[in-house]
N, CA, C and O atoms as a DFTB+ gen file, in Angstrom:
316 C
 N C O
     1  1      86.303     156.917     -36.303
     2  2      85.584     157.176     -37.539
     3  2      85.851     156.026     -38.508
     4  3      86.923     155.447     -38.688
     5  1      84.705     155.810     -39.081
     6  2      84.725     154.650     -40.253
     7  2      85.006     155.009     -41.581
     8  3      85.323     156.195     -41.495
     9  1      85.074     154.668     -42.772
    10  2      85.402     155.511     -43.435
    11  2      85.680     153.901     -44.382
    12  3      86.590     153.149     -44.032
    13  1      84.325     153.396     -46.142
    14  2      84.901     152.594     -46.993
    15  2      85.434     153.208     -47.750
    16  3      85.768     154.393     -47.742
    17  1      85.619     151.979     -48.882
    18  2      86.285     152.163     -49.790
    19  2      85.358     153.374     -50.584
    20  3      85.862     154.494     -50.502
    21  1      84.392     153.308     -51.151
    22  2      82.645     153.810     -51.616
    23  2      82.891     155.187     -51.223
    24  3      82.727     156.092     -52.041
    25  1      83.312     155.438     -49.910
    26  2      83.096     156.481     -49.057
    27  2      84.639     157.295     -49.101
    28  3      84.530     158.514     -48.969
    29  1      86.097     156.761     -49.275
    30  2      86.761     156.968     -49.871
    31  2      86.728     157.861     -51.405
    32  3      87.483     158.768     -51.754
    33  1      85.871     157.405     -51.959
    34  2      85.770     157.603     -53.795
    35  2      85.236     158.899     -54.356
    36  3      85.423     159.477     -55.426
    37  1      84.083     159.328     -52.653
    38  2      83.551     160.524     -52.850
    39  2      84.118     161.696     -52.339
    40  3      83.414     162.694     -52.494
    41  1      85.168     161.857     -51.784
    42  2      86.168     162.905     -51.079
    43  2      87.007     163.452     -52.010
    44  3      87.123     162.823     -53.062
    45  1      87.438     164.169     -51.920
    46  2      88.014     164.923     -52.817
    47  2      89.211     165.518     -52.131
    48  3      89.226     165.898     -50.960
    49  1      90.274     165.564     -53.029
    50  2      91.747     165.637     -52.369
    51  2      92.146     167.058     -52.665
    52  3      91.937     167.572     -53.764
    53  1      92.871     167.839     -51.406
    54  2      93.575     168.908     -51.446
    55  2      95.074     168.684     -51.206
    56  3      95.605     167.733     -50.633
    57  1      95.526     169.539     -51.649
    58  2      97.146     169.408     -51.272
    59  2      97.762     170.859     -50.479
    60  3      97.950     171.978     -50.956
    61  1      97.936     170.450     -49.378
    62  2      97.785     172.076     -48.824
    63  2      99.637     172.645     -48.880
    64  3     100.025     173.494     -48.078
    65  1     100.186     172.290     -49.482
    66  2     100.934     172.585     -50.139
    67  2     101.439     173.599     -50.585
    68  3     102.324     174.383     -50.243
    69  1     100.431     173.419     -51.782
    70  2     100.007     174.691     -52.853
    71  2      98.381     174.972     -53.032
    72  3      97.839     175.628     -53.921
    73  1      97.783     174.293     -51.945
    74  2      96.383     174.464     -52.241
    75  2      95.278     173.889     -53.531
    76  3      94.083     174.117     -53.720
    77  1      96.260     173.069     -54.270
    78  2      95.728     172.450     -55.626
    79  2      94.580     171.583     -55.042
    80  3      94.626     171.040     -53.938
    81  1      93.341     171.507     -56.091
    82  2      92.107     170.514     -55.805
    83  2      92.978     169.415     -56.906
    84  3      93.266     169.577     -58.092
    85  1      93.210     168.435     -56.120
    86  2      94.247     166.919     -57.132
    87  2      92.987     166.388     -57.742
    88  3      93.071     166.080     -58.931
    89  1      91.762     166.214     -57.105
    90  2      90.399     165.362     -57.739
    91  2      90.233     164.223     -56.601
    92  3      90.781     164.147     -55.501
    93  1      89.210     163.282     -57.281
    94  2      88.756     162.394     -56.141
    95  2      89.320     160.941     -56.310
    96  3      89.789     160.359     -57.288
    97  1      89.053     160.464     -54.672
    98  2      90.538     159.204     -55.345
    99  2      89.219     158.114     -56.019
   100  3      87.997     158.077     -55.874
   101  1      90.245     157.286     -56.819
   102  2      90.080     156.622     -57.736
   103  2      90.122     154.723     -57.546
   104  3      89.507     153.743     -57.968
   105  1      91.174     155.021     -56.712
   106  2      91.359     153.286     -56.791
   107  2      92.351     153.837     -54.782
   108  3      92.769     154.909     -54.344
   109  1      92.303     152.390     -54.195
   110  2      93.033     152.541     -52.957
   111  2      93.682     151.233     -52.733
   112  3      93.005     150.236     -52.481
   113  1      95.217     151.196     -52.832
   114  2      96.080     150.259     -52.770
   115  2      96.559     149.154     -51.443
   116  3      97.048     149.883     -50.579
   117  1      96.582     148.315     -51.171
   118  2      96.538     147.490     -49.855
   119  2      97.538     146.861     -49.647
   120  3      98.179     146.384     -50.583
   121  1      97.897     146.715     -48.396
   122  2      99.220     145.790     -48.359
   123  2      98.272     144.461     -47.956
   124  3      97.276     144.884     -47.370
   125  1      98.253     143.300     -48.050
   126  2      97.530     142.965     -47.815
   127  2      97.642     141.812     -46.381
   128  3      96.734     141.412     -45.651
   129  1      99.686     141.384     -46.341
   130  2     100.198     140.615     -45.291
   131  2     100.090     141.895     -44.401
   132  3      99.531     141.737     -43.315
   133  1     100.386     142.695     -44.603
   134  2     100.449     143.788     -43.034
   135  2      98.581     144.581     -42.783
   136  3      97.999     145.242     -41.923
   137  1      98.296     144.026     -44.022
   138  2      96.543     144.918     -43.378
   139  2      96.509     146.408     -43.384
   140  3      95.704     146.934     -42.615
   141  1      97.322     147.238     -44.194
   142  2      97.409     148.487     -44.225
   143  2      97.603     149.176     -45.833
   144  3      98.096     148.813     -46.901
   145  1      96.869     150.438     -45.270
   146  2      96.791     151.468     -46.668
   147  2      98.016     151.439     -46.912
   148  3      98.768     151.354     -45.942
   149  1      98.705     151.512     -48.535
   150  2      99.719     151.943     -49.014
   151  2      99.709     153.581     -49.416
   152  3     100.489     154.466     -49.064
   153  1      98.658     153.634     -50.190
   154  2      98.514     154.930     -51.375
   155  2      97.074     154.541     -51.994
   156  3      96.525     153.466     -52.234
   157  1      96.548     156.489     -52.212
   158  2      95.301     156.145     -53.157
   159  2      96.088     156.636     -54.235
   160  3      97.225     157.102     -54.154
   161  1      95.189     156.452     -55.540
   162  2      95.095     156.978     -56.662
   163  2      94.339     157.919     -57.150
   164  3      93.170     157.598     -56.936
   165  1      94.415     159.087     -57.790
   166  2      93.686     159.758     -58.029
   167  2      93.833     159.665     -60.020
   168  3      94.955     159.458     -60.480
   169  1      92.835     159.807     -60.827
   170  2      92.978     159.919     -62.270
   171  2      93.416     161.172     -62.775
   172  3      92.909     162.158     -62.239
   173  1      94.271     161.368     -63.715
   174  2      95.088     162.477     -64.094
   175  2      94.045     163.060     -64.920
   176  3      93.186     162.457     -65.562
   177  1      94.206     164.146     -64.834
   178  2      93.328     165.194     -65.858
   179  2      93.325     165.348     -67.332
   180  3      94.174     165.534     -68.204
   181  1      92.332     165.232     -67.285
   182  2      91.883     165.090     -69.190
   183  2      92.960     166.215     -70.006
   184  3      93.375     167.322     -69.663
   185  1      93.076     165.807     -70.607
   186  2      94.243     167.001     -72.007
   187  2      93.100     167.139     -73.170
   188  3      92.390     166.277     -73.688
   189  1      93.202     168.685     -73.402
   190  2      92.644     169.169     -74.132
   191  2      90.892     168.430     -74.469
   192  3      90.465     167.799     -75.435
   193  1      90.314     168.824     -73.328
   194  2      89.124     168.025     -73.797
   195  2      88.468     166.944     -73.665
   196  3      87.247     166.795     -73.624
   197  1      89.447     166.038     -73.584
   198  2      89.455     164.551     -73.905
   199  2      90.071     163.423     -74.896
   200  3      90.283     162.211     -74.935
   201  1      90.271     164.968     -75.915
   202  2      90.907     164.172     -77.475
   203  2      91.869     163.701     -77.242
   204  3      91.894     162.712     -77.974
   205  1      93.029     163.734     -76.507
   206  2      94.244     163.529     -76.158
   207  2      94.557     162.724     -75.164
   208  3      95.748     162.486     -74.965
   209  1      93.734     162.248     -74.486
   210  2      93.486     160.812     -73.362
   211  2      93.700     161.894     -71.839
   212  3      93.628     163.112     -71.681
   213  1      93.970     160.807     -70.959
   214  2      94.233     162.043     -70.214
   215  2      96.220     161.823     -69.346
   216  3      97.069     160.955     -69.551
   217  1      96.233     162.871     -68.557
   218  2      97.921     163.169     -67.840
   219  2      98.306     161.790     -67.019
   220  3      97.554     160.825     -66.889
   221  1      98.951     161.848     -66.766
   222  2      99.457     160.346     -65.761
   223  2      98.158     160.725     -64.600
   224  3      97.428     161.710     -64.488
   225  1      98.289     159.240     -63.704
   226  2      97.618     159.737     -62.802
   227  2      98.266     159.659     -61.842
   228  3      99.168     158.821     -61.865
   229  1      98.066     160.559     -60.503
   230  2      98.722     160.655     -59.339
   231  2      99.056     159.616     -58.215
   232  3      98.377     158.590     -58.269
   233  1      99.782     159.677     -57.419
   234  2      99.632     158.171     -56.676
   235  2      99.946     158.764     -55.356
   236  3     101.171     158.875     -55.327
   237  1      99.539     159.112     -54.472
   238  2      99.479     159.558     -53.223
   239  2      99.707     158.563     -51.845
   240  3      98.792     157.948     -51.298
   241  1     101.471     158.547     -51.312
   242  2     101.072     157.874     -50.446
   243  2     100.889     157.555     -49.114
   244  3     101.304     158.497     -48.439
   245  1     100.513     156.776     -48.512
   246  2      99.113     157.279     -46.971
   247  2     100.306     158.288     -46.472
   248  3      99.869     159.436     -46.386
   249  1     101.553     158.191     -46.155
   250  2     102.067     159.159     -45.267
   251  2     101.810     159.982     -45.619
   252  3     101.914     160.545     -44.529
   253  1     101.436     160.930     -46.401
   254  2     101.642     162.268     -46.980
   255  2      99.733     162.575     -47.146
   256  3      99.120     163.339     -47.891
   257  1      99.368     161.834     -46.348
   258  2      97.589     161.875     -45.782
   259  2      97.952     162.542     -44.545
   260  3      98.614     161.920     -43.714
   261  1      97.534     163.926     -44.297
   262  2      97.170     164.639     -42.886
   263  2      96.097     164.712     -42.229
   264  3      96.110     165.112     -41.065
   265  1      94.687     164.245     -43.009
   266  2      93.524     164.332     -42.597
   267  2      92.755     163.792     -43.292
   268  3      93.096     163.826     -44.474
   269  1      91.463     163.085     -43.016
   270  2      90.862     162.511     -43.753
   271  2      89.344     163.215     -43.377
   272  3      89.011     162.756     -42.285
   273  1      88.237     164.229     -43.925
   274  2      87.738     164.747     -43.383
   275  2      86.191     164.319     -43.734
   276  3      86.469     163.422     -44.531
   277  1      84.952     164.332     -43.702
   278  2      83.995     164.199     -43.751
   279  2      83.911     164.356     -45.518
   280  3      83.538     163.308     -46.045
   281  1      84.225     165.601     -46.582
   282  2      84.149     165.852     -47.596
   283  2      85.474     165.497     -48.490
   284  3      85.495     164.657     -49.390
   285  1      86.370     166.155     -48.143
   286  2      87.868     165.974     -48.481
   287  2      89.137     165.168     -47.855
   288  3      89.097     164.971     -46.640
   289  1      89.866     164.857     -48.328
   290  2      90.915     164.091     -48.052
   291  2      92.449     165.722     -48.216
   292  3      92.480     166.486     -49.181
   293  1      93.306     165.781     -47.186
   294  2      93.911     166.686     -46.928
   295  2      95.276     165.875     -46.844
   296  3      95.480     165.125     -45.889
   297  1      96.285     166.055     -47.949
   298  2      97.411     165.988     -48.087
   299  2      98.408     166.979     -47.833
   300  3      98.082     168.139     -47.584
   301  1      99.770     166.556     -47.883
   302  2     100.862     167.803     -48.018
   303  2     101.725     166.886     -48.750
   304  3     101.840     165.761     -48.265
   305  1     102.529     167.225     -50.126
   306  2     103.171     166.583     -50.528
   307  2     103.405     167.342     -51.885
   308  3     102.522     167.486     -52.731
   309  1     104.676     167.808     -52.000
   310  2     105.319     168.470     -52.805
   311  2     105.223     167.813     -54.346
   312  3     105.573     166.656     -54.582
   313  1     104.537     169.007     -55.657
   314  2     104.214     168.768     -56.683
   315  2     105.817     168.018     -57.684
   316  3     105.704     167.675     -58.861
């Protein structure tokens, strides 16, 4: 399976964990001498609205990727 960056951006991350929807990743980090995923990013959630900027954002990394699925991206990785 192929799978860009583009195509990356539209998946949406679970954490089966606790079952939390984390959101969709955001940015995807590269090693770039070894040619391999490090971690995506996902953007932290708005506070109150928006008025308040928003939470840190998450940084997820590839080990703690169990599946990468057609819609969602399937993590396990303790909050």
């Amino acid at each position: 399976m192929k799978c860009t960056i583009a195509d990356m951006r539209s998946k949406e991350v679970i954490n089966i964990a606790d079952g939390a929807r984390l959101g969709y990743v955001h940015d995807v980090e590269f090693d770039i001498e070894k040619g391999t995923i490090e971690s995506i990013t996902i953007l932290g959630a708005y506070r109150f609205f928006g008025l308040f900027g928003r939470e840190d954002d998450v940084v997820i990394g590839w080990q703690d990727i169990k599946k990468i699925g057609d819609d969602i991206i399937i993590i396990d990785a303790e909050s």
